[in-house]
C-alpha positions as CSV (number, residue, x, y, z in Angstrom):
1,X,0.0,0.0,0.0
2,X,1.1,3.5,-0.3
3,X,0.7,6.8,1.7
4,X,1.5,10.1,0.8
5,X,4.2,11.4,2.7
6,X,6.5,14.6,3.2
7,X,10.1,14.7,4.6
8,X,10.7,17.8,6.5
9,X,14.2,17.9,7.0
10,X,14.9,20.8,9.7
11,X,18.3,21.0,10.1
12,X,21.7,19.2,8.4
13,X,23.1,20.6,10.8
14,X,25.3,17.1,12.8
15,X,27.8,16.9,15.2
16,X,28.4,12.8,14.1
17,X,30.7,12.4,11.2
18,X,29.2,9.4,9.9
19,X,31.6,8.2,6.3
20,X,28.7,7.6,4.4
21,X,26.7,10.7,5.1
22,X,26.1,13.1,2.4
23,X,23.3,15.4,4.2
24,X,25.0,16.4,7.4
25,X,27.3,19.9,7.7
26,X,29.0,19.8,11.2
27,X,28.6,23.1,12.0
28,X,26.2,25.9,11.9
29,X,27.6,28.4,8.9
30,X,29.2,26.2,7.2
31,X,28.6,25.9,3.3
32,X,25.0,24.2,2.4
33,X,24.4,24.3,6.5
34,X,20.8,25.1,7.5
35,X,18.2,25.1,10.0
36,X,14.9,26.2,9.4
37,X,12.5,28.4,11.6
38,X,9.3,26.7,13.0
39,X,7.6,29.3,10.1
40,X,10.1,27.5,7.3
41,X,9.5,24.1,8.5
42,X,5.4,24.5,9.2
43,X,5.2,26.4,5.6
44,X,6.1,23.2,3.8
45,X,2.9,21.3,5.0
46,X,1.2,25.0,5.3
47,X,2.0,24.7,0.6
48,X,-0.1,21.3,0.6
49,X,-3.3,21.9,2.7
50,X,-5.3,22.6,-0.4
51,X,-3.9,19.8,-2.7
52,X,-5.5,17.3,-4.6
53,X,-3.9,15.1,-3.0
54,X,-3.6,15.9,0.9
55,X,-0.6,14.5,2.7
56,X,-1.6,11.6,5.4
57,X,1.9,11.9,7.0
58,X,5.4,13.5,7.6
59,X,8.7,11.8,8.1
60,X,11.1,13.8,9.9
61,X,14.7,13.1,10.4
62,X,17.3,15.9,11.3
63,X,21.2,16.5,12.2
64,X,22.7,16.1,15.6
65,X,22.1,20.3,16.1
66,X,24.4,21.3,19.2
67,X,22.9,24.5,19.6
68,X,18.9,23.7,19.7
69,X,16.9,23.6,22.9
70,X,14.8,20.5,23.2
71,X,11.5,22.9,22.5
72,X,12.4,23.7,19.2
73,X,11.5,20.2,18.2
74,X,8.2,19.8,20.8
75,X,7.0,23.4,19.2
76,X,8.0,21.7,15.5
77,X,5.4,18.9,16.3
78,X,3.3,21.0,17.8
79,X,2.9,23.3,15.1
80,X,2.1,20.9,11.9
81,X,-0.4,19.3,14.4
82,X,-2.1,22.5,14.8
83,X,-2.0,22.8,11.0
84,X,-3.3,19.3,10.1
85,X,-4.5,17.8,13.3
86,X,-4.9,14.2,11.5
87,X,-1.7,14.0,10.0
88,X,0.8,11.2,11.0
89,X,4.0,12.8,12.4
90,X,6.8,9.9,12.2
91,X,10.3,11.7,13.8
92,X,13.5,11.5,15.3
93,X,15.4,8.4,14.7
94,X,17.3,6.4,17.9
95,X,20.0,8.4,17.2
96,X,18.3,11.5,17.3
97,X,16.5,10.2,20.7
98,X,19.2,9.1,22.3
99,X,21.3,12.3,21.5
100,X,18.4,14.3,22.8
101,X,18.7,12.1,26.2
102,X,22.1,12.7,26.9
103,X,22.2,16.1,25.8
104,X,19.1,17.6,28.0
105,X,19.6,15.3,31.1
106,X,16.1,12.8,30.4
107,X,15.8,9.1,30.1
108,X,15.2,7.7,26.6
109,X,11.2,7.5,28.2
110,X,11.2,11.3,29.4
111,X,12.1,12.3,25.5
112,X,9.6,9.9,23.9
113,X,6.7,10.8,26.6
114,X,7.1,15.0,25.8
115,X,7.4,14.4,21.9
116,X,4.5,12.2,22.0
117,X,2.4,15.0,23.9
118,X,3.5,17.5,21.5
119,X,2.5,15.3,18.3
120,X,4.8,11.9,18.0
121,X,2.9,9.0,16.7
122,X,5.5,6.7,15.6
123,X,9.7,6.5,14.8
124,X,11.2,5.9,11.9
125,X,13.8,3.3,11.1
126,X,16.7,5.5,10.5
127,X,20.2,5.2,12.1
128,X,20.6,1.9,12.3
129,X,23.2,1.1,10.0
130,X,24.5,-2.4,10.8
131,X,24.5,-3.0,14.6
132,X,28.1,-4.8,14.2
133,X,30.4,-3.0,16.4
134,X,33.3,-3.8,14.1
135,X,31.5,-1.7,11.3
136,X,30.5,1.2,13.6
137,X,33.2,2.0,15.0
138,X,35.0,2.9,11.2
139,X,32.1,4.2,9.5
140,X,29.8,5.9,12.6
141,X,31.9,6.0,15.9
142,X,30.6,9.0,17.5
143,X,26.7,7.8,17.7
144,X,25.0,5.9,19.5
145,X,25.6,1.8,19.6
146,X,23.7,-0.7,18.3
147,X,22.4,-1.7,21.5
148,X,21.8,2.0,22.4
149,X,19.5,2.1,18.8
150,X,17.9,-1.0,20.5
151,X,17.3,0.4,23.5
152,X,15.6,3.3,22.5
153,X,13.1,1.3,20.1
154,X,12.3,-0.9,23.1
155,X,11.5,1.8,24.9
156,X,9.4,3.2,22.2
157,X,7.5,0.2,22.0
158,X,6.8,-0.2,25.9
159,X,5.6,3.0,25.8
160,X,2.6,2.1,23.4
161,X,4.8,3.4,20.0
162,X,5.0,1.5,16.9
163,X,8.1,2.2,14.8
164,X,10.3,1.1,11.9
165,X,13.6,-0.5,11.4
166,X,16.6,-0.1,8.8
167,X,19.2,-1.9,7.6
168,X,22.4,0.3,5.4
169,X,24.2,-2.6,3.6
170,X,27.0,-2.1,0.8
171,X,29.3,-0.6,2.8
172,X,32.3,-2.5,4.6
173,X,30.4,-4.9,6.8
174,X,30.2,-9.0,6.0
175,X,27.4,-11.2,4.7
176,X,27.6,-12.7,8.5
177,X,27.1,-9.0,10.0
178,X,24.0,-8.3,8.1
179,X,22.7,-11.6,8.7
180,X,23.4,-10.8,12.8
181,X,21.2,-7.5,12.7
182,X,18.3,-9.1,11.2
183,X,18.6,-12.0,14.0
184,X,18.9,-8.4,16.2
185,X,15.6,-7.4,15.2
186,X,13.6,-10.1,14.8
187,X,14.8,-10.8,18.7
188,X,13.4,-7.2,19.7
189,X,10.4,-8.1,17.6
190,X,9.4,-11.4,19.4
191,X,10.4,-9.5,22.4
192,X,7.8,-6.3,22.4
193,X,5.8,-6.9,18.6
194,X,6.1,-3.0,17.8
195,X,7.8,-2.8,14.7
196,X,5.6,-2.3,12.0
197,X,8.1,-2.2,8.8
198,X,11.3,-2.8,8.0
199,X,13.7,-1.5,5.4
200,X,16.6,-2.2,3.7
201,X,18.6,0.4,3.1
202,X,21.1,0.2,-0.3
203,X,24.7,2.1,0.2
204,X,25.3,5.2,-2.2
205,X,28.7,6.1,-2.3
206,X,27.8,9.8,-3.7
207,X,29.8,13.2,-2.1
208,X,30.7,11.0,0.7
209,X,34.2,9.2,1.9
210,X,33.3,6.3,1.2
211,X,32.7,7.3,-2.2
212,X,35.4,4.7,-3.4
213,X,33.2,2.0,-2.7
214,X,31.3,0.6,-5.5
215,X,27.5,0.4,-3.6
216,X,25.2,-2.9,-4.4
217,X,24.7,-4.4,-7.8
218,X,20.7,-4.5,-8.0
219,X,21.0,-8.1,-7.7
220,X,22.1,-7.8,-4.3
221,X,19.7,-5.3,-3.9
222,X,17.1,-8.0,-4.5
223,X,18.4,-11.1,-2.9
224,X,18.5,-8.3,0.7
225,X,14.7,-8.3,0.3
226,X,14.7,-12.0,-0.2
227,X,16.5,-13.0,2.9
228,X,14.8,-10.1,4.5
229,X,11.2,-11.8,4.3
230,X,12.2,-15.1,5.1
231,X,14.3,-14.1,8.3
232,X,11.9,-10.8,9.6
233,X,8.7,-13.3,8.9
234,X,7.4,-11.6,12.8
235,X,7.6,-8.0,11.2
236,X,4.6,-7.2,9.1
237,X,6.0,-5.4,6.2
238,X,9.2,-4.6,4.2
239,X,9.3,-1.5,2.3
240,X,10.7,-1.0,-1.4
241,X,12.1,2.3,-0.7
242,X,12.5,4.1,-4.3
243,X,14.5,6.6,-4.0
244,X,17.1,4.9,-3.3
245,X,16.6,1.6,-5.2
246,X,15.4,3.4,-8.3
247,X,12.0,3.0,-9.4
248,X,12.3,-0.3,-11.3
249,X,14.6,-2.1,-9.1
250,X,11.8,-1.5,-6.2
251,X,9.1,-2.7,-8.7
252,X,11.1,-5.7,-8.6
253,X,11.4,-5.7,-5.0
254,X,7.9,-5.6,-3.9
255,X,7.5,-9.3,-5.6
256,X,11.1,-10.7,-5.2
């Protein structure tokens, strides 16, 4: 099934230096660094109120920001509620979660419990990357671990929350480390049932430094959904994410 859905991106703004990133700027001022006003960020869903085709939800996924108070991402909710009470506001990945823990002194069940009552209805799957420890530590040392990203979706998911769950291959890690994270996940899933979709992510070695890299072949892209259904069988769905398969390739996916 499809939704139609809008990424609101706030802020690239990212104190991790993750190698594969291509979004992030590491500080505020930098060339292409930006973060938007609540006016900048509300606007975009402000544009689509009278389309054809309304929007049923927004994804939203921003930089590691050193310099925002926590409010200016309750008000952000807040604010596209007010807009469009029924819309589905999906935010903040584990990373961003557990970053907002640590940085404004609140357990990973303080954050979730204010975002939700400022608008939070579920988490997306992002920052995950491959939960091997091996892998982080050369291509995303200075985030959270992979028990950390865990942690904070078995929080979620205690606290009533569904949310989604990601995969990046293509990068450095093995055939072995991408089998361990799906084991990984399908453990938290028989554990608390709250993960609603997962999704494989494919590697694009574009403007980023690990740009040598050659990225999967499509077949690979397709035998990672494969395995993916038959070893997440307890998650309900696996998403064909176009824009970064292509169009045709995630045709292909949604039957493979």
């Amino acid at each position: 099934y499809f939704n139609r859905n809008l990424h609101i991106n706030a802020t690239n703004v990212c104190e991790a230096s993750c190698r594969f990133c291509s979004f992030a700027r590491l500080e505020e001022g930098k060339p292409g660094a930006y973060t938007m006003s609540h006016a900048e960020a509300w606007g975009k869903l402000q544009a689509r109120l009278d389309a054809q085709d309304p929007i049923t939800e927004i994804h939203i996924v921003n930089g590691l920001h050193p310099g925002l108070p926590f409010d200016y991402y309750t008000e952000l909710l807040a604010g596209l509620k007010r807009l469009q009470p029924p819309i589905h506001l999906t935010a903040f990945t584990a990373v961003e979660l557990h970053y907002y823990a640590k940085k404004y002194g609140m357990t990973y069940a303080e954050v979730i419990t204010k975002l939700r009552e400022a608008g939070l209805d579920s988490i997306p799957g992002g920052g995950a990357e491959i939960f091997a420890a091996r892998v982080r530590k050369k291509i995303c040392d200075d985030k959270c671990t992979g028990d950390e990203w865990l942690e904070v979706h078995r929080t979620a998911h205690k606290l009533g929350l569904r949310s989604n769950c990601t995969m990046l291959y293509g990068t450095i890690e093995t055939l072995e480390e991408r089998v361990d994270h799906m084991l990984r996940l399908r453990a938290l899933q028989a554990e608390t049932g709250g993960f609603q979709t997962f999704i494989p992510l494919s590697f694009h070695p574009d403007n980023n430094t690990l740009m040598r890299l050659p990225g999967p072949t499509g077949v690979e892209d397709l035998r990672t959904y494969a395995v993916a259904r038959l070893m997440l069988d307890n998650i309900p769905h696996i998403k064909a994410f176009w824009i970064m398969l292509g169009v045709k390739t995630a045709q292909s996916a949604r039957w493979f």
